[in-house]
PDB file as gemmi writes it, atoms N, CA and C in Angstrom:
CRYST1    1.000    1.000    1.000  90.00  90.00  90.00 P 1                      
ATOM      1  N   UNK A   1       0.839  -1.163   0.000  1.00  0.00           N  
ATOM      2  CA  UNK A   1       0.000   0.000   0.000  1.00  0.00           C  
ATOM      3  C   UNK A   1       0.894   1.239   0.000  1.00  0.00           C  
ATOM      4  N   UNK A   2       0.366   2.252  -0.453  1.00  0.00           N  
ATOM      5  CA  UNK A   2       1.280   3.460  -0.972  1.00  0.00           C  
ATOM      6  C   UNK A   2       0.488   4.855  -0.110  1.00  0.00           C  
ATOM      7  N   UNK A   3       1.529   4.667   0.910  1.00  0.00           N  
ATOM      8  CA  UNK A   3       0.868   6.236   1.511  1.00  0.00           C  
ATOM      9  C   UNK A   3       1.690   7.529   1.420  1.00  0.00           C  
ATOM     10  N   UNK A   4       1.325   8.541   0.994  1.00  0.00           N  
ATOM     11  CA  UNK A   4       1.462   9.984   0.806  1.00  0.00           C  
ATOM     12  C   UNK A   4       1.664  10.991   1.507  1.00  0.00           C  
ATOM     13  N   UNK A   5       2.746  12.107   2.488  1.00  0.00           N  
ATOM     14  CA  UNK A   5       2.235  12.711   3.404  1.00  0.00           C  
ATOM     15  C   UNK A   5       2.850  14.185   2.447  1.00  0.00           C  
ATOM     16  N   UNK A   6       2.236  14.943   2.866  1.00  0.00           N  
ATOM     17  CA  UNK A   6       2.966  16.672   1.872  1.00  0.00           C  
ATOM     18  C   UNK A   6       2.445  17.991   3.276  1.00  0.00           C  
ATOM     19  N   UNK A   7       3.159  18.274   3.235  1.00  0.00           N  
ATOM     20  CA  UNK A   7       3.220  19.453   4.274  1.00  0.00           C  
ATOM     21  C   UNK A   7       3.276  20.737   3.624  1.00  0.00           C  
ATOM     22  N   UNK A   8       2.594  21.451   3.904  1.00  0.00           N  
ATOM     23  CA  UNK A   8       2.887  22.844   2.874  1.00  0.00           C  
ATOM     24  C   UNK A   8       2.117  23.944   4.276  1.00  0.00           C  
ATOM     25  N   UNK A   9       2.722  25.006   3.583  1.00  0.00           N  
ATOM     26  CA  UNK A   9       2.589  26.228   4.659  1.00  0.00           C  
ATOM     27  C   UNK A   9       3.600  26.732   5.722  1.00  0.00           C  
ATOM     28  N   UNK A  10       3.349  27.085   6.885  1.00  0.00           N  
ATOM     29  CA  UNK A  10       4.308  27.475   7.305  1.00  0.00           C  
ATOM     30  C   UNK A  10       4.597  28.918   7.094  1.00  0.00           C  
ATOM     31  N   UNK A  11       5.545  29.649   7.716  1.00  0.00           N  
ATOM     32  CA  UNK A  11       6.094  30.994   7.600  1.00  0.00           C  
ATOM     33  C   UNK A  11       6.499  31.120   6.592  1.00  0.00           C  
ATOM     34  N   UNK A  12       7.058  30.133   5.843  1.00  0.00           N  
ATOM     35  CA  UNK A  12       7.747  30.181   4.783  1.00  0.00           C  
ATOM     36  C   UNK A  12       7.258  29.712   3.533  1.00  0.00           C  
ATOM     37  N   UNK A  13       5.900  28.925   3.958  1.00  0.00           N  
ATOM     38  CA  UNK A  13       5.369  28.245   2.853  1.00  0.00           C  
ATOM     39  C   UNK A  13       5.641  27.243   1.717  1.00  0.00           C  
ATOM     40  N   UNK A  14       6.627  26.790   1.978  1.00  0.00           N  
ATOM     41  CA  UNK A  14       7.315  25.720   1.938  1.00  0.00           C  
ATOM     42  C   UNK A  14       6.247  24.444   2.071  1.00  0.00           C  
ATOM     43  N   UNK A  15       6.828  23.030   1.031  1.00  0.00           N  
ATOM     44  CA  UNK A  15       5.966  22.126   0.789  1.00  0.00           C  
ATOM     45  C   UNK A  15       7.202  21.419   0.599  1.00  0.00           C  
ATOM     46  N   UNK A  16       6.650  19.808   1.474  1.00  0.00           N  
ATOM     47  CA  UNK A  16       8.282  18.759   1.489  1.00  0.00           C  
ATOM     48  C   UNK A  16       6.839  17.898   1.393  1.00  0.00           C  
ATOM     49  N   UNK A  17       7.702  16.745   1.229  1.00  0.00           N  
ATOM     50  CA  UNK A  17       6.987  14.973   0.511  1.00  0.00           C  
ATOM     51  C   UNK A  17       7.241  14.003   1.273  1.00  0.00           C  
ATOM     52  N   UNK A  18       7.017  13.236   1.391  1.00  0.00           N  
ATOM     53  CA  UNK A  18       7.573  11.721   2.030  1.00  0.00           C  
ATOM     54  C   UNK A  18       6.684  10.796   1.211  1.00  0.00           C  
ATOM     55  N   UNK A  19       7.268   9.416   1.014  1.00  0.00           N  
ATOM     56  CA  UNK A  19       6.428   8.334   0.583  1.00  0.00           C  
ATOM     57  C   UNK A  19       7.013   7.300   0.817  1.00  0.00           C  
ATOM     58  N   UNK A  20       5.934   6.045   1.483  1.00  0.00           N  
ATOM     59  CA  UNK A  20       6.325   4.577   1.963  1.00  0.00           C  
ATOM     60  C   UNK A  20       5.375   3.671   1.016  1.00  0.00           C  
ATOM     61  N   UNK A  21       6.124   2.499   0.596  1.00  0.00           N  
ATOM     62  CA  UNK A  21       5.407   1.518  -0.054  1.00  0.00           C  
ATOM     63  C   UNK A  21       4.928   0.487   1.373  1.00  0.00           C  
ATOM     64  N   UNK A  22       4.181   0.564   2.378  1.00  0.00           N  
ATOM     65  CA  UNK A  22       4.248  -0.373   3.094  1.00  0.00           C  
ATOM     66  C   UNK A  22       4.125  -1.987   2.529  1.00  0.00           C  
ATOM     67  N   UNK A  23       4.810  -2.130   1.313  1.00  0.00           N  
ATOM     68  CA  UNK A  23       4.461  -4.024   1.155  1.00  0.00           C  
ATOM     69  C   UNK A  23       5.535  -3.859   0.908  1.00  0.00           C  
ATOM     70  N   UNK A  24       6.122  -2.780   0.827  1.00  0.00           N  
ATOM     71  CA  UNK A  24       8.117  -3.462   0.903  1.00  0.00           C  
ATOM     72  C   UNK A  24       8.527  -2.700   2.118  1.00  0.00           C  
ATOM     73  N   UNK A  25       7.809  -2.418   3.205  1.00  0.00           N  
ATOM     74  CA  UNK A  25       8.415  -2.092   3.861  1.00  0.00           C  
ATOM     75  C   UNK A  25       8.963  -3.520   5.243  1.00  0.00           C  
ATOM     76  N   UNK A  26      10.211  -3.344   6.241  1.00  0.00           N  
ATOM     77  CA  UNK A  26      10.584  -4.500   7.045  1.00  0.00           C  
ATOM     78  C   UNK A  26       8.953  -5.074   7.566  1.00  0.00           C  
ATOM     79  N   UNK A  27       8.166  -4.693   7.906  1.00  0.00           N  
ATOM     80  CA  UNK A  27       7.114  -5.034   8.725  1.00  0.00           C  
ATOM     81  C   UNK A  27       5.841  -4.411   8.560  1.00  0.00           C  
ATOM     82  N   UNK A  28       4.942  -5.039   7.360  1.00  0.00           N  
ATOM     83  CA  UNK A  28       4.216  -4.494   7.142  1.00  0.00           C  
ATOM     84  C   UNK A  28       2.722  -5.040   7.711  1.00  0.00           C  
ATOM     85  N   UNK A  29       2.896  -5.377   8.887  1.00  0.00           N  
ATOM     86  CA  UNK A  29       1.884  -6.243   9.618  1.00  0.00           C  
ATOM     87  C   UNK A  29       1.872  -4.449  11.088  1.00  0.00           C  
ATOM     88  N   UNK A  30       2.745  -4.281  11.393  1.00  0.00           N  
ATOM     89  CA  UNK A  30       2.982  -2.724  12.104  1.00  0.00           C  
ATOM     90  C   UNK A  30       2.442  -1.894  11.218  1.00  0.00           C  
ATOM     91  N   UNK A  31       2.420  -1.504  10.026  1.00  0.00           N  
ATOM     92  CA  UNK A  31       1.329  -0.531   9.539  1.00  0.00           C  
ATOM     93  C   UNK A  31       0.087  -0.877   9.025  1.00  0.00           C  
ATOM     94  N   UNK A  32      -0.430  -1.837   9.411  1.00  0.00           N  
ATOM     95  CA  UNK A  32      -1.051  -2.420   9.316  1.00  0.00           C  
ATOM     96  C   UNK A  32      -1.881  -1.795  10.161  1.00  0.00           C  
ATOM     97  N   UNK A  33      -1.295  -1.860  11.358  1.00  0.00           N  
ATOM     98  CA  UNK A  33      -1.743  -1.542  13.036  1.00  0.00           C  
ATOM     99  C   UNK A  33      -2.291  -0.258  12.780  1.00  0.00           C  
ATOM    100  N   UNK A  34      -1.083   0.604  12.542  1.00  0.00           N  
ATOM    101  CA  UNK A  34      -1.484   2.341  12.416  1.00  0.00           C  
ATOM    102  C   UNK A  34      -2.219   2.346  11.398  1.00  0.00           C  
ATOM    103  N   UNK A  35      -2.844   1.991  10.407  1.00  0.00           N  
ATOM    104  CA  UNK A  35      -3.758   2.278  10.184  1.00  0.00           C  
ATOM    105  C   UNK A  35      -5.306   2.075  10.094  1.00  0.00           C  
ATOM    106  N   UNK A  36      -5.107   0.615  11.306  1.00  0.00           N  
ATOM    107  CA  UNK A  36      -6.484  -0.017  11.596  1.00  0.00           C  
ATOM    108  C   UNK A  36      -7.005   1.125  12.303  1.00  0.00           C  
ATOM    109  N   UNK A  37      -5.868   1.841  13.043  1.00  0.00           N  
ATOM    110  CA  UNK A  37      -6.253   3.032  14.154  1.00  0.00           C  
ATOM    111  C   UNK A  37      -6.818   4.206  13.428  1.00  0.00           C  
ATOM    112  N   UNK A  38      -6.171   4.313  12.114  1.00  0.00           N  
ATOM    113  CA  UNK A  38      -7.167   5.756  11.348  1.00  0.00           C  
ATOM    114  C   UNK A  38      -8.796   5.430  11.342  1.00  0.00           C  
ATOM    115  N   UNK A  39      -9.289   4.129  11.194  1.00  0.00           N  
ATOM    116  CA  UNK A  39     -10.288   3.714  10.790  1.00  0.00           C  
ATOM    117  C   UNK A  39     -11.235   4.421  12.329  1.00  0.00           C  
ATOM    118  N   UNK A  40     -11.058   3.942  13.574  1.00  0.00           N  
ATOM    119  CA  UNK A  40     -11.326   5.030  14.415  1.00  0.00           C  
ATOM    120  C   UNK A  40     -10.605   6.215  14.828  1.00  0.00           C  
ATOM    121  N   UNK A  41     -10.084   6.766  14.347  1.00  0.00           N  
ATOM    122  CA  UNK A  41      -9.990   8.371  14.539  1.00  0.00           C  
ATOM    123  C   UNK A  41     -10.345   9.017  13.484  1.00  0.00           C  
ATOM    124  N   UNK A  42     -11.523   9.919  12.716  1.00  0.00           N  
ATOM    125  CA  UNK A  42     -12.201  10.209  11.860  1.00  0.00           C  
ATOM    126  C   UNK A  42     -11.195  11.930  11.735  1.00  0.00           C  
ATOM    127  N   UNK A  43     -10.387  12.006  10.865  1.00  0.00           N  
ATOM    128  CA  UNK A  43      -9.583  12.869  10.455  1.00  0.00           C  
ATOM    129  C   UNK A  43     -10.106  14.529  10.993  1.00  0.00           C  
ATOM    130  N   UNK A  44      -9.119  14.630  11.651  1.00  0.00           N  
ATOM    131  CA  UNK A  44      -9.888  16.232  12.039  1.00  0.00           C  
ATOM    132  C   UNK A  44      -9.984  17.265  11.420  1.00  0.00           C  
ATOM    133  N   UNK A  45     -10.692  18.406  11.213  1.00  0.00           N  
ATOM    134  CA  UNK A  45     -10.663  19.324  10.156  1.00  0.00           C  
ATOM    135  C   UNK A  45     -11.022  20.141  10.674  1.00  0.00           C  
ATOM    136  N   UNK A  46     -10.159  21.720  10.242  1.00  0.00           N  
ATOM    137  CA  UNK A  46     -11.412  23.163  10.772  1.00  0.00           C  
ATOM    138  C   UNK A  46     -10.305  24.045   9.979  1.00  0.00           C  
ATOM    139  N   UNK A  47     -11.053  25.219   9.956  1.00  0.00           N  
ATOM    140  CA  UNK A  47     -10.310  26.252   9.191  1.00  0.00           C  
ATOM    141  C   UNK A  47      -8.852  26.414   9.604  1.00  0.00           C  
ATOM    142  N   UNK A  48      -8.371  26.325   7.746  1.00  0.00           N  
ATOM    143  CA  UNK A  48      -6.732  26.668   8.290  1.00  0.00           C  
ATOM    144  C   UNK A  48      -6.421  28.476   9.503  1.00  0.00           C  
ATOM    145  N   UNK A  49      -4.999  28.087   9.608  1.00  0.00           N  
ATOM    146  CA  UNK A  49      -4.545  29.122  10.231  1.00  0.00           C  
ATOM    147  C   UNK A  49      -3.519  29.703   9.381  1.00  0.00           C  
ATOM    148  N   UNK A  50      -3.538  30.947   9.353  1.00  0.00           N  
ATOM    149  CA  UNK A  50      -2.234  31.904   8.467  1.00  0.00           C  
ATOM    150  C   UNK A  50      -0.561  31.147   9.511  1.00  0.00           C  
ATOM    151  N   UNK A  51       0.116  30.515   8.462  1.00  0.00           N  
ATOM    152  CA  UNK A  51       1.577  30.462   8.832  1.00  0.00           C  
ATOM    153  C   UNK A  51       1.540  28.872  10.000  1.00  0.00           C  
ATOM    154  N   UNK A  52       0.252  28.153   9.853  1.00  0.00           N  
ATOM    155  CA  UNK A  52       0.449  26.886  10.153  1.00  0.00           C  
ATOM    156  C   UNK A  52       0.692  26.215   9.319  1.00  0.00           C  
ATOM    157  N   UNK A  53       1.194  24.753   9.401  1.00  0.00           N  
ATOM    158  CA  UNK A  53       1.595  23.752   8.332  1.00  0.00           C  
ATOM    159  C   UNK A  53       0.077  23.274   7.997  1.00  0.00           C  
ATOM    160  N   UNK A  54      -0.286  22.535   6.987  1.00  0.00           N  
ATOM    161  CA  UNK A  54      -1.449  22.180   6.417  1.00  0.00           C  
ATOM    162  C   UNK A  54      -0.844  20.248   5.912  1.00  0.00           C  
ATOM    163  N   UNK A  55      -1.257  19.330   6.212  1.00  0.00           N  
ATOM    164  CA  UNK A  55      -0.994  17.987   6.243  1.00  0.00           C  
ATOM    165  C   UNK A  55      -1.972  17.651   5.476  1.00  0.00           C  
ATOM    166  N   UNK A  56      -1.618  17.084   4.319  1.00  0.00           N  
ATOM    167  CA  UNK A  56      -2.088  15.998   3.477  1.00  0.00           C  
ATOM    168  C   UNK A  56      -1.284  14.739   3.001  1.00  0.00           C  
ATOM    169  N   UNK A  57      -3.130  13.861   3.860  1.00  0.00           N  
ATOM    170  CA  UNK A  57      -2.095  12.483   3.626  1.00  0.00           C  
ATOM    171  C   UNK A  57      -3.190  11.799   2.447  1.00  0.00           C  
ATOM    172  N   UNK A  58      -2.256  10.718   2.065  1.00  0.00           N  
ATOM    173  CA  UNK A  58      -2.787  10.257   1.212  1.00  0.00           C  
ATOM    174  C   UNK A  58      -2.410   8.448   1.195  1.00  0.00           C  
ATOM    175  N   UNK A  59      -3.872   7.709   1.642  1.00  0.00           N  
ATOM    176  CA  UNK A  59      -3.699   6.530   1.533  1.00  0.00           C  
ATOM    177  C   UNK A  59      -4.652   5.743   0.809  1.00  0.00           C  
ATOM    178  N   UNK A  60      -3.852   5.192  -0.078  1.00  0.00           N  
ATOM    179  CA  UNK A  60      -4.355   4.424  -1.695  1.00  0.00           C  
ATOM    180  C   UNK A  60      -4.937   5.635  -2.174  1.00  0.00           C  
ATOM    181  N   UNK A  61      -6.198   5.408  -2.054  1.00  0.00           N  
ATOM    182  CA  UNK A  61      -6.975   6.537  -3.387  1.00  0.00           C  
ATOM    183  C   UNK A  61      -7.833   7.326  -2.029  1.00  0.00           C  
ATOM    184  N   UNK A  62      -7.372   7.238  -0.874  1.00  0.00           N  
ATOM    185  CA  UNK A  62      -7.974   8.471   0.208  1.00  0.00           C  
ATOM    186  C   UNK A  62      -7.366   9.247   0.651  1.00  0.00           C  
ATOM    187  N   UNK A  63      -7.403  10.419   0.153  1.00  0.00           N  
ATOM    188  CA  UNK A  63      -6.714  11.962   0.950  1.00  0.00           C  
ATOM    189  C   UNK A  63      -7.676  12.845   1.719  1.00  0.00           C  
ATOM    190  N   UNK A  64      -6.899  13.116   2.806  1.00  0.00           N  
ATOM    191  CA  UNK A  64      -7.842  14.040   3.788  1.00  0.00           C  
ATOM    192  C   UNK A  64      -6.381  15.013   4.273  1.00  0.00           C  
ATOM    193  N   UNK A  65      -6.930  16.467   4.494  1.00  0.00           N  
ATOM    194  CA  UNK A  65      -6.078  17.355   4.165  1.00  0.00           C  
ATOM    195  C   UNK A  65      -6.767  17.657   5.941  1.00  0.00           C  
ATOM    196  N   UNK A  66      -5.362  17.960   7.225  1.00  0.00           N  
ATOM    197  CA  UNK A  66      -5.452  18.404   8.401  1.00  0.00           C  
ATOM    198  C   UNK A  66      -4.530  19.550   8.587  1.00  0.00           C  
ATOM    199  N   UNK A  67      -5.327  20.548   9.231  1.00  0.00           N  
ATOM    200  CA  UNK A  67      -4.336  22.002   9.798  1.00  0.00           C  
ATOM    201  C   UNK A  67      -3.544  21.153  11.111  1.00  0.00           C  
ATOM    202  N   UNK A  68      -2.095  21.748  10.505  1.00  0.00           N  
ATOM    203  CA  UNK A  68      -1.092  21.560  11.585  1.00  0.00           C  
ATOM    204  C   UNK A  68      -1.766  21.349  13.073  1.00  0.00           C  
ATOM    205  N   UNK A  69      -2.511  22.270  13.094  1.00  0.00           N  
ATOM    206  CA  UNK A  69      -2.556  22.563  15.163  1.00  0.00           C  
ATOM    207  C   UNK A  69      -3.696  21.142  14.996  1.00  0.00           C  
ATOM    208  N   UNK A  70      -4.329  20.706  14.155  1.00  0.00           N  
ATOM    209  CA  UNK A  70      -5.233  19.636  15.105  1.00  0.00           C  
ATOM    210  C   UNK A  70      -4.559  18.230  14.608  1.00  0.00           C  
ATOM    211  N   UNK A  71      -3.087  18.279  13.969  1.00  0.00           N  
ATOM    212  CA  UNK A  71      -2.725  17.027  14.189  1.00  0.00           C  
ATOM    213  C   UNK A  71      -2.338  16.338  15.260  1.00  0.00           C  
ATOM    214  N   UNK A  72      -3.113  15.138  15.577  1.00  0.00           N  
ATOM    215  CA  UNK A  72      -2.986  14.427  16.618  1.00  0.00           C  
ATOM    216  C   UNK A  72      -3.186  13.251  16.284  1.00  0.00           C  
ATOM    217  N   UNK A  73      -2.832  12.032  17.614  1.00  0.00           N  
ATOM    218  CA  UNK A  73      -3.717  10.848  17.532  1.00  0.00           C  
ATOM    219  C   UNK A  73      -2.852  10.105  16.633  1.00  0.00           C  
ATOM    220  N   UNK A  74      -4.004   9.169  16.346  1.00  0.00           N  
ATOM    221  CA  UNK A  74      -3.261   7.939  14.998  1.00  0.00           C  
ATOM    222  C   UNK A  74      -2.629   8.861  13.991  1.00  0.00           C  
ATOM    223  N   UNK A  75      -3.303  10.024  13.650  1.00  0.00           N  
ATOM    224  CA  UNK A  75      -2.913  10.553  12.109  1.00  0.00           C  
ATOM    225  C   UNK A  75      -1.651  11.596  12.245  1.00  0.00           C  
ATOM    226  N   UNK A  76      -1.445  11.827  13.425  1.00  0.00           N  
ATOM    227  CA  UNK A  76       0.139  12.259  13.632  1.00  0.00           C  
ATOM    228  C   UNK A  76       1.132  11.347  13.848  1.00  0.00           C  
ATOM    229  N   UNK A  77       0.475   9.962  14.838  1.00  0.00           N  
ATOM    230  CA  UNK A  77       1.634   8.734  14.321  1.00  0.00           C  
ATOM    231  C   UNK A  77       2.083   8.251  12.947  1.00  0.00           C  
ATOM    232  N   UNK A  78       0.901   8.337  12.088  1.00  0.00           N  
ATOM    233  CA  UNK A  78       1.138   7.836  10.944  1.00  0.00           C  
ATOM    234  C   UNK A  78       2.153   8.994   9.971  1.00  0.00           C  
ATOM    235  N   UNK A  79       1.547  10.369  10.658  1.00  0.00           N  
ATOM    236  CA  UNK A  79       2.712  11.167   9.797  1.00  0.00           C  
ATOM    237  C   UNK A  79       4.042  10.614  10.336  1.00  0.00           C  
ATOM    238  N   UNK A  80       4.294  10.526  11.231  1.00  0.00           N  
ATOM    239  CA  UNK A  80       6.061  10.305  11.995  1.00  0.00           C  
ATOM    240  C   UNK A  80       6.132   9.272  11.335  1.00  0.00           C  
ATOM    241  N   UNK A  81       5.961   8.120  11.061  1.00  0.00           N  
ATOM    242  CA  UNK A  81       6.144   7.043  10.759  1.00  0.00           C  
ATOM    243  C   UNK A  81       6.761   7.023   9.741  1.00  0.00           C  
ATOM    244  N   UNK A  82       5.423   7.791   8.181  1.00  0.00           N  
ATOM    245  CA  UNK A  82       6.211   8.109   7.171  1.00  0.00           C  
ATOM    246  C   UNK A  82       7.065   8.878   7.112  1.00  0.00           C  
ATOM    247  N   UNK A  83       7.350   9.823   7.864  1.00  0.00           N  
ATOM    248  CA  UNK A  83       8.989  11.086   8.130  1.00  0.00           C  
ATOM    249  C   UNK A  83       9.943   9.910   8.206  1.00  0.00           C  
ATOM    250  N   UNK A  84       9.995   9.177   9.158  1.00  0.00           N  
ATOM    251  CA  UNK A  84      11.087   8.698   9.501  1.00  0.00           C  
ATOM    252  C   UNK A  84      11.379   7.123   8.587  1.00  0.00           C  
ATOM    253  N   UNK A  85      10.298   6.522   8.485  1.00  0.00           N  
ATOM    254  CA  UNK A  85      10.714   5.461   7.280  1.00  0.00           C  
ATOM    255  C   UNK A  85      10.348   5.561   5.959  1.00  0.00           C  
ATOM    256  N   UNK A  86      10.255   6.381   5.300  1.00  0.00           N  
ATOM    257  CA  UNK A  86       9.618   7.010   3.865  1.00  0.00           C  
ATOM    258  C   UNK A  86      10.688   7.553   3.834  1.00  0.00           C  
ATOM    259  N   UNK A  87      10.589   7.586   1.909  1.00  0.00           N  
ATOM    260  CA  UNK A  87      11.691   8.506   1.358  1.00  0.00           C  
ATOM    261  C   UNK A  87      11.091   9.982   1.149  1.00  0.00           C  
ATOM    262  N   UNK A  88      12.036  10.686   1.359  1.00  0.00           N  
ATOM    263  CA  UNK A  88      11.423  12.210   1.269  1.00  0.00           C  
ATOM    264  C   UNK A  88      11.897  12.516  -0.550  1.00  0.00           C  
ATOM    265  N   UNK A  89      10.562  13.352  -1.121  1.00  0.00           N  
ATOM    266  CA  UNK A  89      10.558  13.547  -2.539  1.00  0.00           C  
ATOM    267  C   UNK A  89      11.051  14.941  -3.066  1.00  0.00           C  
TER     268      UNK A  89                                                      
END                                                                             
């Protein structure tokens, strides 16, 4: 499975990438996990803020776009996850 994360905004407005194939990733039975957990946490949303980051993720053919300040929960684990084992684009 092919998940997507893009960050854009900021002071600077600036936009960076990451992307993980989780079926080649070491253990794909662990993202598995994090994302049984999106299935209950229903993506949070509310009007952006001037000079916050803006998070869009994207898994298979579902994108849901979160303002920086209400990332939390599963859908901020799942961002770290892809930061740190995803290639940045």
């Amino acid at each position: 499975m092919r998940i997507e994360v893009r960050r854009t905004g900021g002071f600077a407005g600036t936009t960076r990438r990451w992307r993980v194939d989780t079926d080649a990733a070491g253990d794909p039975s662990a993202w598995s996990d994090v994302l049984d957990a999106l299935q209950r946490s229903p993506a949070p949303t509310d009007a952006p803020v001037p000079d916050d980051f803006s998070w869009t993720i994207t898994v298979e053919r579902t994108t849901v776009t979160i303002p920086g300040r209400r990332l939390d929960g599963p859908w901020a684990d799942l961002v770290a996850r892809v930061q740190s084992e995803g290639d940045q684009t």
